[in-house]
N, C-alpha and C positions, 0 to 999 in steps of 0.2 A: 486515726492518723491526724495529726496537727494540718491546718489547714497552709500555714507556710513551708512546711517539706511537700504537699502535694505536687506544686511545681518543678519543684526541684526533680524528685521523681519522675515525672513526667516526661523531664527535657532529657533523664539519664535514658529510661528506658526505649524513648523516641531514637536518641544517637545510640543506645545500643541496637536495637532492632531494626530502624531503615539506616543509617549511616555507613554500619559495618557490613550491611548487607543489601544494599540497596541495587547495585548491579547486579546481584543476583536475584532478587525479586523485579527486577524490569527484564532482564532477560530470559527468563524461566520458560521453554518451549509454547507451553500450550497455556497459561496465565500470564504472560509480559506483556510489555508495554503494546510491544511487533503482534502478539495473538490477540489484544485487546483492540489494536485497532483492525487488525484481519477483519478481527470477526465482529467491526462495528457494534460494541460493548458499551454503550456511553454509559451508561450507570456506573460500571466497573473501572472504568475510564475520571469517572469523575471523583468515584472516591478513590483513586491513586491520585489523581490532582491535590485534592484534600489533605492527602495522609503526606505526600510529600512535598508540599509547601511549608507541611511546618518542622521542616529542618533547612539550617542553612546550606543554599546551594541547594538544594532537593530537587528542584525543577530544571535545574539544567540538562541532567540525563535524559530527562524523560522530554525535553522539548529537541534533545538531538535526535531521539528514535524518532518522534512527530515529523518533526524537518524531514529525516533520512526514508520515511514512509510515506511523506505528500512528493518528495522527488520521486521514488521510484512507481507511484501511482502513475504521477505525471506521466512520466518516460514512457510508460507500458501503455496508459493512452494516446498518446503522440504515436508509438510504434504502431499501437491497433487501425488508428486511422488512416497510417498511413501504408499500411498491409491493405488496408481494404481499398483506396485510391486503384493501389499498385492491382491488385486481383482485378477492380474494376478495369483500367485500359487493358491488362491481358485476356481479358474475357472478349471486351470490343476488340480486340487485332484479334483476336481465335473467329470470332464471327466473321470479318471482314476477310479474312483468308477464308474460310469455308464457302463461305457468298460467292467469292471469284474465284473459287475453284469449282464449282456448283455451275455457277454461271458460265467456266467457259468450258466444264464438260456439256454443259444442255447445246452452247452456242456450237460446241465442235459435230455434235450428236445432230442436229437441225441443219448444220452445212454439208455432214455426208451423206444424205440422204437424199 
């Protein structure tokens, strides 16, 4: 192959392969962008960086799923912490009722006596 068609090639076979099908290879179940970062992939993670940067626009998809995966990280943290706050003072009101229920059967128990 002539070394001035190389590129040419190249750029065709790139916009054939990730352009026309690039939503479907960031969203693919268990290989997309969403399972790559799941399952904190960065190898795998980096050569999709690689592979689609070199098409134009290539990155944009993939830095919407990034985005829409650091928000709902976020959220699910925020919610866990604040699950567990919430558990924590029902746990102390469950004590503080049991204590002074405890306490004013002993105290009723000690004055009928």
């Amino acid at each position: 192959m002539h070394s001035s068609s190389e590129q040419k090639l190249l750029e065709k076979v790139q916009h054939e392969l990730l352009t026309q099908y690039a939503s479907q290879l960031l969203e693919k179940e268990h290989s997309g962008c969403h399972a790559l970062l799941r399952d904190d992939k960065v190898e795998d993670l980096s050569r999709m960086y690689r592979l689609f940067s070199r098409i134009t626009r290539g990155l944009e998809p993939v830095s919407q799923i990034f985005k829409q995966h650091v928000t709902n990280e976020g959220t699910a943290l925020v919610k866990q912490a604040e699950d567990a706050a919430s558990n924590k003072k029902r746990r102390r009101t469950w004590l503080v009722c049991k204590n002074r229920f405890l306490y004013g059967k002993s105290l009723s128990c000690m004055t009928s006596m």
